[in-house]
C-alpha positions as CSV (number, residue, x, y, z in Angstrom):
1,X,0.0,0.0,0.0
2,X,1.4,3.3,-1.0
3,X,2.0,6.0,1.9
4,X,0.2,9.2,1.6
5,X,2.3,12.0,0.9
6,X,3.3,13.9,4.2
7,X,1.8,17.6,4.2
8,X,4.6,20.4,3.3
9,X,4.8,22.4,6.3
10,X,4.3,25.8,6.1
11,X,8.1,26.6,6.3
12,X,8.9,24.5,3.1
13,X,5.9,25.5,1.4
14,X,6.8,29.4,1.8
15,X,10.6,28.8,0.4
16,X,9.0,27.0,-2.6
17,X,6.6,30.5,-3.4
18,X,9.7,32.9,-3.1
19,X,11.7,30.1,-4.6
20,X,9.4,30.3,-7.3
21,X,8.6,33.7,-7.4
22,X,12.9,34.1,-7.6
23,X,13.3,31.7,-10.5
24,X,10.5,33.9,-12.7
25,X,11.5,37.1,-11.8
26,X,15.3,36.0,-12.5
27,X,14.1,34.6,-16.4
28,X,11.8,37.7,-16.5
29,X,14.3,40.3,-16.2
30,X,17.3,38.1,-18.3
31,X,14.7,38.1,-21.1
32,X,14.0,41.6,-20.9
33,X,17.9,42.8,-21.2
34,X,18.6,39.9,-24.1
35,X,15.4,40.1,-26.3
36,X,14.6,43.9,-27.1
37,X,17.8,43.2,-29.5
38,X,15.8,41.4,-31.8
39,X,12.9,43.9,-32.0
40,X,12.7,46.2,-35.0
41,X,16.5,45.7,-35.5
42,X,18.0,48.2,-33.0
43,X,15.9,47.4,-29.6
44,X,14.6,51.4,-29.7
45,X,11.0,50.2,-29.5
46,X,12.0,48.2,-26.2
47,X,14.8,49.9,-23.9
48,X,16.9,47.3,-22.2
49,X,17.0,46.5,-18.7
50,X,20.7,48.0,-18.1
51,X,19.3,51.5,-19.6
52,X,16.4,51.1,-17.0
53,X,18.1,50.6,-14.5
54,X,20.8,53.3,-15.5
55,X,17.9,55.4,-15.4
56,X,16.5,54.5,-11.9
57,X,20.2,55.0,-10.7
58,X,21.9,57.8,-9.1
59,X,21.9,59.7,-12.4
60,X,18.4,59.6,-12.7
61,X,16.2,62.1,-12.3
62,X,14.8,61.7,-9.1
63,X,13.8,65.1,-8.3
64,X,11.6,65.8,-11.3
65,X,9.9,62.3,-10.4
66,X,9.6,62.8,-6.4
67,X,8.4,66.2,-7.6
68,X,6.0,64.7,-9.8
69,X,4.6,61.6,-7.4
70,X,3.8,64.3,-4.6
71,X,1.6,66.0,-7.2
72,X,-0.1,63.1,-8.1
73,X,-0.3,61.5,-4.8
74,X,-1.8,64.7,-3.2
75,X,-4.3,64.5,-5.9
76,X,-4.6,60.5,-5.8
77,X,-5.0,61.2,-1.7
78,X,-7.4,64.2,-1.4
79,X,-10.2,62.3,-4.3
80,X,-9.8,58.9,-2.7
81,X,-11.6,60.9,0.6
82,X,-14.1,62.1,-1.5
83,X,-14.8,58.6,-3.0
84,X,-14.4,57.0,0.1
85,X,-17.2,58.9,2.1
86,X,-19.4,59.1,-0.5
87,X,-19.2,55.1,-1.2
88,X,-19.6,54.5,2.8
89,X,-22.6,56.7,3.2
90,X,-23.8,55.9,-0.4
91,X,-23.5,52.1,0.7
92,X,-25.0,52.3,3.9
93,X,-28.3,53.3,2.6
94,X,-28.4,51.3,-0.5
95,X,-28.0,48.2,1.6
96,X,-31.0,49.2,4.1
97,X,-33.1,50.3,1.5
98,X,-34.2,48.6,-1.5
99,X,-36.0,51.0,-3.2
100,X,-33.2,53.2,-2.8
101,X,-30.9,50.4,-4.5
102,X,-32.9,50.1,-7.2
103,X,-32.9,53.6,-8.2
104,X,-29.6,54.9,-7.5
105,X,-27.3,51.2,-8.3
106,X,-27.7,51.2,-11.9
107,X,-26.2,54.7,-12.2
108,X,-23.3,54.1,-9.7
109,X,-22.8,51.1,-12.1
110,X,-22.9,52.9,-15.2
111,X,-20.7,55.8,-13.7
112,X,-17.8,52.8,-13.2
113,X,-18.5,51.2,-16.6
114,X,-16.8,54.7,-18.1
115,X,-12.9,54.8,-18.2
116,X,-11.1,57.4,-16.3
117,X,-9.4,58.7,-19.2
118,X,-13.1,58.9,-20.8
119,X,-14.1,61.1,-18.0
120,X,-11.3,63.4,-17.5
121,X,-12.0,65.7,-20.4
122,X,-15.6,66.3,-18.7
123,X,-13.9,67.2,-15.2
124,X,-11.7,69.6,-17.1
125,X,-14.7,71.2,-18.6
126,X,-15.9,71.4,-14.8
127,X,-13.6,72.3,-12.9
128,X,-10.6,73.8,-14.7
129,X,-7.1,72.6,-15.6
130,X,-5.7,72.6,-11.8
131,X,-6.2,69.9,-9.1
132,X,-9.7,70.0,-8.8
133,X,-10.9,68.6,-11.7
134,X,-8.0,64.8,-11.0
135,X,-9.3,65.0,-7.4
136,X,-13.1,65.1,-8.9
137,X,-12.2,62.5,-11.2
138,X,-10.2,60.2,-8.7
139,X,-13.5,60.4,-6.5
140,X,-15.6,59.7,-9.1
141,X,-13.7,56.9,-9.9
142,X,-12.8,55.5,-6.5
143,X,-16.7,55.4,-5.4
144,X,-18.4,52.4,-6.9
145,X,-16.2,50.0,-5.4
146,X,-16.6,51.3,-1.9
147,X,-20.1,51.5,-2.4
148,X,-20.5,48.1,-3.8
149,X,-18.7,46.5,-0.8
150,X,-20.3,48.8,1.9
151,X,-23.8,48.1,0.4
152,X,-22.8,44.1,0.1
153,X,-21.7,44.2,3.8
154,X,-24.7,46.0,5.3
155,X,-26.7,43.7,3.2
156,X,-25.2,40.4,4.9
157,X,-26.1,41.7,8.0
158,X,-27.8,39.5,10.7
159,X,-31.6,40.5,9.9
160,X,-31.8,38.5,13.2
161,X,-29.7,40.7,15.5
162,X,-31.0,43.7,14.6
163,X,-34.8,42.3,14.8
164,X,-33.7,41.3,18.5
165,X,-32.3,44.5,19.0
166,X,-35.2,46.6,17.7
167,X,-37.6,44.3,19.7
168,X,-35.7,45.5,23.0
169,X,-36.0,48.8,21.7
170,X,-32.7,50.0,20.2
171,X,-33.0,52.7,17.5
172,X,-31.5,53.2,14.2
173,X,-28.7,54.9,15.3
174,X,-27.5,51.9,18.0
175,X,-28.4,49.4,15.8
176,X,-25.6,50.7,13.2
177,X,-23.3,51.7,15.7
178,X,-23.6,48.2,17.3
179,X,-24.3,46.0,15.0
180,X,-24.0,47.2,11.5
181,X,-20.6,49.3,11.5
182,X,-18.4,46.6,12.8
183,X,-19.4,44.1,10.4
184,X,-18.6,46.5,7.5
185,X,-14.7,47.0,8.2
186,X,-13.2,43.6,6.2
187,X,-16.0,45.0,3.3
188,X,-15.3,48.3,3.3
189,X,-11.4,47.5,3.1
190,X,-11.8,45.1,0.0
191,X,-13.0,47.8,-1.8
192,X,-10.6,50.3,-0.4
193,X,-7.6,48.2,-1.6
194,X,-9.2,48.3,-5.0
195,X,-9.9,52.0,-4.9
196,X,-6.3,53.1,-3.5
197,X,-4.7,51.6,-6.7
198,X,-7.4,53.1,-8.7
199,X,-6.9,56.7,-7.4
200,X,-3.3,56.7,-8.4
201,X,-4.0,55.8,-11.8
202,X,-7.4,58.0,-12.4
203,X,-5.0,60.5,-11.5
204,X,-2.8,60.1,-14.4
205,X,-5.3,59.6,-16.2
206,X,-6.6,63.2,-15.5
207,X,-2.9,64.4,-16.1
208,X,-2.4,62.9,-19.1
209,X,-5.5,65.0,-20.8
210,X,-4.8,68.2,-19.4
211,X,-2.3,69.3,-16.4
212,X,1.3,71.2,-15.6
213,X,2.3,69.0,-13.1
214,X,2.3,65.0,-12.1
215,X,3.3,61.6,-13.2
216,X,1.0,62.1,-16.7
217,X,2.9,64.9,-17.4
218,X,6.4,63.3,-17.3
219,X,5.0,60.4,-19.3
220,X,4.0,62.6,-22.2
221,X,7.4,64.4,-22.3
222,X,9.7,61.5,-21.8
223,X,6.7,59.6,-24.7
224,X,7.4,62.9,-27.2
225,X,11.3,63.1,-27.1
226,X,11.3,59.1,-27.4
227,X,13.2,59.0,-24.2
228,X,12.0,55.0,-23.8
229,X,14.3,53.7,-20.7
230,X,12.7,57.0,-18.3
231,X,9.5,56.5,-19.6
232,X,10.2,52.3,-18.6
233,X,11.7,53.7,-15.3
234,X,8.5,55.8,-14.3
235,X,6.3,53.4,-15.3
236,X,7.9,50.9,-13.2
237,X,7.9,53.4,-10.4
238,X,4.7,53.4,-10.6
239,X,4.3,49.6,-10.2
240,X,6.2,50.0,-6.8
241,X,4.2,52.8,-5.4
242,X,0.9,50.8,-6.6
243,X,1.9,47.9,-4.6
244,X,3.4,49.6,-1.7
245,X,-0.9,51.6,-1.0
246,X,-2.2,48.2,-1.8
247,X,0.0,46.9,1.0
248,X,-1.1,49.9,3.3
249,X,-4.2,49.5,3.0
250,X,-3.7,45.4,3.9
251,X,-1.6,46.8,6.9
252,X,-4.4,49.0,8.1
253,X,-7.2,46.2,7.8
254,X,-5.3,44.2,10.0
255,X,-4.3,47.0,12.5
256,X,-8.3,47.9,12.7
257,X,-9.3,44.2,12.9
258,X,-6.4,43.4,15.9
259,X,-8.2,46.1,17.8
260,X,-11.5,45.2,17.5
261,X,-13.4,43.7,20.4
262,X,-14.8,40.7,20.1
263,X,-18.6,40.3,21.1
């Protein structure tokens, strides 16, 4: 009779992910420096990984991107509030009242079926070529998934608890702060870790169509004087800073969730 196989522990199993994860970032990057030779001749349509890297190096130009990033962060930032209070409160009464959830849902869900970059000349139009019309457009894009995930979690609320709780006479107000709220934080922080990486990139979006400052901006100059290897460089810079407000936000949901009492 043939012995089961013993379970990898979870030691073996994590060296086997970055093990893994090492091995296809290492043929990744080897076929990114060797390959770009063979395209259209030269490799100008595809900078190699040495010019990337040269230009992520000390000779870089760091301070035009730091620059940049705080401009598009600020504006990233400031219209991820405005999308994130307007999905929580948006949410929280969509999921409590049906007829409210039938009128208003189908335009939060055509407002996301629209691309940022679709949008952005509109915000423009409203609200000028500064910050204000990214940071409308950042909240307009952040919104729906908040709202989705709020309105899903109030929805999945125990009908029974809060029945019990209005039979002993608790009102509205207690039975959210009690009952509701605290069941909406692992919702509400899906669709924040969504939204956080989708504020960055509405923002660009917004700069790319009309602004003086930002991340959009250096992509369109570095993209009109065919400077390929900083253009490769930001992009990947953006990558990075994607995955590092994804990770924040992961961070924060388990801070909140740590220091929750348990009833």
């Amino acid at each position: 009779m043939t012995a089961a196989p013993r379970p990898m522990s979870a030691g073996a199993g994590a060296a086997v992910r970055w093990g893994g994860l090492a091995v296809v970032t290492a043929v990744l990057l080897a076929a990114w420096q060797f390959l770009p030779s063979g395209v259209q001749g030269d490799g100008s349509s595809v900078p190699k990984l040495d010019a990337v890297v040269k230009a992520l190096g000390p000779s870089g130009e760091w301070g035009e991107y730091l620059t940049a990033l705080r401009t598009t962060l600020g504006e990233a930032f400031f219209g991820l509030l405005i999308g994130f209070a307007a999905g929580v409160v948006l949410g929280v009464l969509l999921g409590e009242s049906r007829i409210l959830r039938q009128g208003f849902y189908p335009y939060a869900l055509a407002l996301q079926a629209l691309p940022p970059i679709a949008l952005a000349p509109i915000f423009v139009i409203w609200f000028g070529l500064g910050m204000e019309s990214k940071i409308g457009l950042v909240g307009a894009a952040t919104l729906f998934p908040i709202l989705v995930s709020t309105m899903a979690g109030v929805a999945e609320t125990d009908r029974g608890r809060i029945e019990m709780a209005t039979a002993f006479g608790a009102s509205k107000a207690q039975i959210r702060r009690k009952i509701v709220f605290p069941g909406l934080v692992v919702p509400i922080f899906s669709g924040l870790e969504i939204s956080v990486v989708l504020s960055f990139l509405a923002a660009i979006a917004g700069e790319l169509i009309s602004a003086n400052a930002g991340i959009g901006v250096i992509l369109q100059v570095y993209q009109r004087d065919f400077r390929l290897a900083e253009e490769f460089a930001v992009l990947l810079i953006l990558v990075v800073v994607g995955l590092a407000l994804a990770l924040l936000v992961r961070l924060a949901r388990h801070f909140v969730l740590e220091r929750m009492p348990n009833e």
